[in-house]
C-alpha positions as CSV (number, residue, x, y, z in Angstrom):
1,X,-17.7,-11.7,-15.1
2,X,-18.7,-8.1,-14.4
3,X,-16.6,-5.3,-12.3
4,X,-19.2,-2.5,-11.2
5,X,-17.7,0.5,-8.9
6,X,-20.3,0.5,-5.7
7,X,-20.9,3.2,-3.0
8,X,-20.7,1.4,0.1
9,X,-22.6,3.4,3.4
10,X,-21.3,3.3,7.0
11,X,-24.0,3.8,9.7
12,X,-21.9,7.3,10.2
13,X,-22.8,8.7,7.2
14,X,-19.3,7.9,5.5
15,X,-19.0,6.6,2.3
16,X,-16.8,4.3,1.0
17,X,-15.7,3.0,-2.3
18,X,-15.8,-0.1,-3.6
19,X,-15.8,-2.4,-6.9
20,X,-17.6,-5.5,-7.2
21,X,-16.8,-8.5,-9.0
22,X,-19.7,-10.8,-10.4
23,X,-19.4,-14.3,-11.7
24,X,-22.4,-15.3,-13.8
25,X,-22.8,-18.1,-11.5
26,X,-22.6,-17.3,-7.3
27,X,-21.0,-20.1,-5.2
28,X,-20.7,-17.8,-2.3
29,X,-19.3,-14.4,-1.5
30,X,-16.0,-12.7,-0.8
31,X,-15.0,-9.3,0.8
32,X,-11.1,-8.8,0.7
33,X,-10.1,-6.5,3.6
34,X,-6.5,-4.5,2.6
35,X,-3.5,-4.1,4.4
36,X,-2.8,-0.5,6.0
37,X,-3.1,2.3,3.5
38,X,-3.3,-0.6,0.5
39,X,-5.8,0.8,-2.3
40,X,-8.1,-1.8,-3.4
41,X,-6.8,-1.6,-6.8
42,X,-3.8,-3.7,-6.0
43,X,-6.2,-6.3,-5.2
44,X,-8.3,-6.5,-8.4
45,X,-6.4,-9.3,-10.9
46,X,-6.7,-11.6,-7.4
47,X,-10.4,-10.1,-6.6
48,X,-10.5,-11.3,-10.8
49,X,-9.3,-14.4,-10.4
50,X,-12.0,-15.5,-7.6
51,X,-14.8,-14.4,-9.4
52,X,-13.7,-16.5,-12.3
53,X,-13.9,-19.0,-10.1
54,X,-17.3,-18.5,-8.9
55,X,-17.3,-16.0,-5.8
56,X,-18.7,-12.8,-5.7
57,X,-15.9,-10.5,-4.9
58,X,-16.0,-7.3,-2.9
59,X,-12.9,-4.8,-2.7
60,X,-12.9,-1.4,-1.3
61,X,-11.0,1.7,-0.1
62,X,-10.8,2.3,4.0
63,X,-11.8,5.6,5.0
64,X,-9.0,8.1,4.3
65,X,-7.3,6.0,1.5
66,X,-7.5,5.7,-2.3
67,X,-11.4,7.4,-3.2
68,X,-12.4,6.9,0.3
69,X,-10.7,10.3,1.1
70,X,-13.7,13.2,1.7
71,X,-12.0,16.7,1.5
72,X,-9.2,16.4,3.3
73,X,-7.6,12.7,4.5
74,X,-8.6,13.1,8.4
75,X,-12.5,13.9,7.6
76,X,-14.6,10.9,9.1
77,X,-12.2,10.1,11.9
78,X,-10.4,7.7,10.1
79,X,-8.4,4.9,12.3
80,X,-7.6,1.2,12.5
81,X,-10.0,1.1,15.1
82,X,-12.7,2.8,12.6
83,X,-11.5,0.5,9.9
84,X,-12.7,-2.3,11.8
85,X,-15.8,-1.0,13.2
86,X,-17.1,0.8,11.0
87,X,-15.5,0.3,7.4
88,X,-15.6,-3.5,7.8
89,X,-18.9,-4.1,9.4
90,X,-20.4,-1.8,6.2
91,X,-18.7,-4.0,4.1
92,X,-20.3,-7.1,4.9
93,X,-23.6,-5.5,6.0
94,X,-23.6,-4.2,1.9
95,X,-22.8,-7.6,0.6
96,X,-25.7,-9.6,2.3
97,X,-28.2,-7.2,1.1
98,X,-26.8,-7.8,-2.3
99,X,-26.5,-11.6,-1.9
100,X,-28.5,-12.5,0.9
101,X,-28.2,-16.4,1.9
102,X,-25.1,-17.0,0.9
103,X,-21.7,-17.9,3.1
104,X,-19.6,-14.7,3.6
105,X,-16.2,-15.1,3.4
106,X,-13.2,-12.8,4.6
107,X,-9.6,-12.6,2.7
108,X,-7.2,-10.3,5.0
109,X,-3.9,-8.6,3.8
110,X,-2.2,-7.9,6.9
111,X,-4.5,-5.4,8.9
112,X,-7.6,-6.7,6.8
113,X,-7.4,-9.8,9.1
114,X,-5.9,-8.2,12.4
115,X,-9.2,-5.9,12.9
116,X,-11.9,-8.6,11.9
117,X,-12.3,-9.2,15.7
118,X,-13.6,-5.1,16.0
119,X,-16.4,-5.7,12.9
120,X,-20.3,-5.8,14.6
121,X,-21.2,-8.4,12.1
122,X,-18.2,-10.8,11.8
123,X,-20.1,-13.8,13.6
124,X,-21.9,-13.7,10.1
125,X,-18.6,-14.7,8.6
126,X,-18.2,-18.4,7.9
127,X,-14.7,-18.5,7.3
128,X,-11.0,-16.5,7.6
129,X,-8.3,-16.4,5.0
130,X,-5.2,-14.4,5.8
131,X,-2.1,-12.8,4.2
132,X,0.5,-11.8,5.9
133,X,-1.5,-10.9,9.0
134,X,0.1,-10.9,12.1
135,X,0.8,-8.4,15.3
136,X,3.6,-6.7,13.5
137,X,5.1,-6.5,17.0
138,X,8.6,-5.0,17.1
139,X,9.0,-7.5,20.1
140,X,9.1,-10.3,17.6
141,X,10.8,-8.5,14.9
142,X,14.8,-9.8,13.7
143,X,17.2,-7.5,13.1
144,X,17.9,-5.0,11.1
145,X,14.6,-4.9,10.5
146,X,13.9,-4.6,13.7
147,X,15.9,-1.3,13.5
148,X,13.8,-0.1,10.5
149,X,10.6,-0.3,12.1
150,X,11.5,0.7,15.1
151,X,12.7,4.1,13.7
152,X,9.6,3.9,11.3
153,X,6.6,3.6,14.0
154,X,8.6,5.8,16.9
155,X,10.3,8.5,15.3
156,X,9.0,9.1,10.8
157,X,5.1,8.7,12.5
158,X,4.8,11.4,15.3
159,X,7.2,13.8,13.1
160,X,5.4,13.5,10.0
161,X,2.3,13.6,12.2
162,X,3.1,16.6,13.7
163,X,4.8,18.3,10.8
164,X,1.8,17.2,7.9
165,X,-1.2,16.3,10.3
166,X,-1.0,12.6,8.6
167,X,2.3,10.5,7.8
168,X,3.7,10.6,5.1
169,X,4.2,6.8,4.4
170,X,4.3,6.6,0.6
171,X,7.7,8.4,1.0
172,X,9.6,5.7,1.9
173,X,7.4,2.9,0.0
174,X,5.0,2.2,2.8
175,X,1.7,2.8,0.8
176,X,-0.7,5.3,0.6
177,X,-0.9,8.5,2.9
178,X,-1.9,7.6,6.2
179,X,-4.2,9.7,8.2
180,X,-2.9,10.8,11.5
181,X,-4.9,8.7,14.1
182,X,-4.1,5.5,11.7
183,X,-0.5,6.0,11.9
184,X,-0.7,6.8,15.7
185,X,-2.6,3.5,16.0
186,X,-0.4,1.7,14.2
187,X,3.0,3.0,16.2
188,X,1.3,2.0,19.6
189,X,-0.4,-1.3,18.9
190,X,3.2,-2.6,17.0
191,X,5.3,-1.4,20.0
192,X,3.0,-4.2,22.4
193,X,2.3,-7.5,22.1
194,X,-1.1,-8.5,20.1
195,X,-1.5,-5.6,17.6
196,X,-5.1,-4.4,19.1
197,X,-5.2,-6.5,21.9
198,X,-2.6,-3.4,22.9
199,X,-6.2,-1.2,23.5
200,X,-8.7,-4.1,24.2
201,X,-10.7,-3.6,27.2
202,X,-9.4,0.1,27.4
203,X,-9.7,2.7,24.6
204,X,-11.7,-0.3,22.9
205,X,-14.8,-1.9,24.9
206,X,-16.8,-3.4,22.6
207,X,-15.3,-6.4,20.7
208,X,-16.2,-9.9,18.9
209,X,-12.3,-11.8,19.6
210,X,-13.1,-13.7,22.3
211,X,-16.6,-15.0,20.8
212,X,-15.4,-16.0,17.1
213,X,-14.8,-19.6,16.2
214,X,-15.3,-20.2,12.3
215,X,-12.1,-21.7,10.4
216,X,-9.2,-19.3,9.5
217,X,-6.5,-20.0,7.8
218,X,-3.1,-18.0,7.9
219,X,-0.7,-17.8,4.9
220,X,2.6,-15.8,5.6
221,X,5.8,-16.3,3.6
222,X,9.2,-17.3,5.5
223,X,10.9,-13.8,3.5
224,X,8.0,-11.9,5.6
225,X,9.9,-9.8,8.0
226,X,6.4,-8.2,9.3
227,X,4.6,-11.4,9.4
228,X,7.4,-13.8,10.6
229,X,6.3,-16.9,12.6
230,X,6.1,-15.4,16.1
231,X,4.3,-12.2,14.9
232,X,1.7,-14.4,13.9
233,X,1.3,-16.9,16.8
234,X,1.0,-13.6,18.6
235,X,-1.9,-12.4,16.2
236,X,-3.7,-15.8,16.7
237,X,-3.7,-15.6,20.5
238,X,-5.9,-12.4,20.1
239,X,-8.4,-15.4,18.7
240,X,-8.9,-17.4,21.6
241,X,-11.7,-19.7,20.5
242,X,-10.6,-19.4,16.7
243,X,-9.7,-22.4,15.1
244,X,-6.2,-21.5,13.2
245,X,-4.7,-23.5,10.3
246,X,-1.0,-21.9,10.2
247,X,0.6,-22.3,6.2
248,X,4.6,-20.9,6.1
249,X,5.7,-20.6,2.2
250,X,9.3,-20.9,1.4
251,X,9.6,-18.7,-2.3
252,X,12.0,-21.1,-3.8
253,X,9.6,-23.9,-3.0
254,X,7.3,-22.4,-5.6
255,X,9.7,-21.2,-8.4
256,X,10.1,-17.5,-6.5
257,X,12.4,-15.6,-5.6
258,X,10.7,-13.9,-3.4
259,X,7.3,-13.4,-1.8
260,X,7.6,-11.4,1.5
261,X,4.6,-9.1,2.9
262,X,2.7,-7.8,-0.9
263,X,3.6,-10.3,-3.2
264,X,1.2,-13.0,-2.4
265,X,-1.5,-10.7,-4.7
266,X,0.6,-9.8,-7.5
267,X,-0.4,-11.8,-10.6
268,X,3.0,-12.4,-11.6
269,X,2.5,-15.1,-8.2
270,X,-0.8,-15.9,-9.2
271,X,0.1,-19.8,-8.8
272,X,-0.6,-19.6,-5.4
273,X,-4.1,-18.2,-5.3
274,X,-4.7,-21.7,-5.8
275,X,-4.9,-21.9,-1.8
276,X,-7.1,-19.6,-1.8
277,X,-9.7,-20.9,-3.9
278,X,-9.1,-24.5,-2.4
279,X,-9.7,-23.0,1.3
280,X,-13.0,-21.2,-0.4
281,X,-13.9,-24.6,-1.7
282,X,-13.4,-26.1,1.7
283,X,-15.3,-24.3,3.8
């Protein structure tokens, strides 16, 4: 198995980073889309793990985050909205050159399977695998949580925003820096009901969720308070024509104490990437 850093090109002239996994032997092909301001670092024992298995394995850095920051961390209009547009789409456009004829899966982390409906491309992909994806909606959220985010997406984001140019998230554990249209993004879409559905048909005209229909499945863990069981119903409904497999985990279950809305990719819970090679198998 080989890991090779890549230079991945967006039809805007933006580059992002990327490192690719190779088995000897190809069974078919992986891109793992990261949660909001997640480097793809934190992804690489998994993105290891599946290429030991046999997939070709693709992580990368979104525009503004990790080494896919250009001078300062709002050069290339970096948003949620971009993410999916353009970040993703180049993603998968890059891998079928490099593998062309194979099945192209996608592995979301939380935003990484919210915004596959905005990619160009993502009829191409053959099947879904989500973490912790869900709408992330505050309407759905338990207390106090509830009263964490809340104070989070409506009152830390437009004041770190306005004080910084770009919140300041990895202050208070929440990743990465985010660049300021992300975290505006993020603040509107989680105070409505369907994370981008929030913007569909308005600030965003062009989209693939009502036309996709390939498998998905979507793993969240009952300690999630993000991706709690309503939050992700909510996420799925953005997916009309999708056809959803919904998996809850229950930590103790599987010898943990706890799982919530990261560890799912830490190798110290690597007993239940399991699923995801069986789901890879599958389909």
């Amino acid at each position: 198995m080989q890991e090779t850093d890549v230079i991945i090109n967006c039809r805007d002239g933006f580059k992002l980073r990327g490192t690719l996994f190779m088995p000897a032997e190809i069974k078919s092909v992986v891109m793992i889309a990261p949660a909001t301001g997640i480097k793809r670092q934190f992804y690489a024992a998994f993105a290891r793990y599946l290429a030991e298995n046999g997939f070709a394995v693709l992580t990368f850095d979104n525009r503004g985050i990790g080494q896919s920051i250009q001078g300062s961390l709002n050069n290339g209009n970096p948003s949620l909205t971009n993410w999916g547009v353009l970040d993703m789409t180049a993603v998968l456009k890059y891998l079928k050159e490099v593998f062309p004829n194979k099945n192209y899966h996608l592995i979301g982390h939380s935003a990484g399977g919210q915004l596959v409906g905005l990619m160009e491309n993502a009829k191409e992909i053959k099947s879904l695998f989500n973490y912790g994806s869900s709408s992330g909606s505050l309407k759905y959220s338990k207390y106090p949580f509830k009263l964490r985010s809340s104070l989070f997406l409506n009152y830390y984001i437009p004041v770190s925003n306005l004080i910084f140019g770009h919140t300041k998230s990895q202050w208070i554990g929440m990743g990465e820096p985010l660049p300021k249209k992300v975290g505006r993004e993020w603040r509107r879409w989680c105070n409505g009901k369907g994370y981008v559905k929030v913007d569909l048909e308005t600030r965003i005209k062009e989209h693939l969720y009502d036309e996709l229909n390939f498998n998905s499945m979507w793993v969240h863990s009952k300690d999630d308070d993000i991706a709690n069981p309503d939050s992700v119903k909510d996420m799925i409904r953005v997916f009309p024509n999708i056809k959803a497999e919904v998996v809850s985990l229950l930590p103790e279950e599987h010898g943990f104490k706890d799982i919530g809305h990261m560890k799912f990719f830490s190798k110290k819970r690597s007993k239940l990437w399991e699923m995801a090679i069986e789901w890879l198998n599958k389909n």
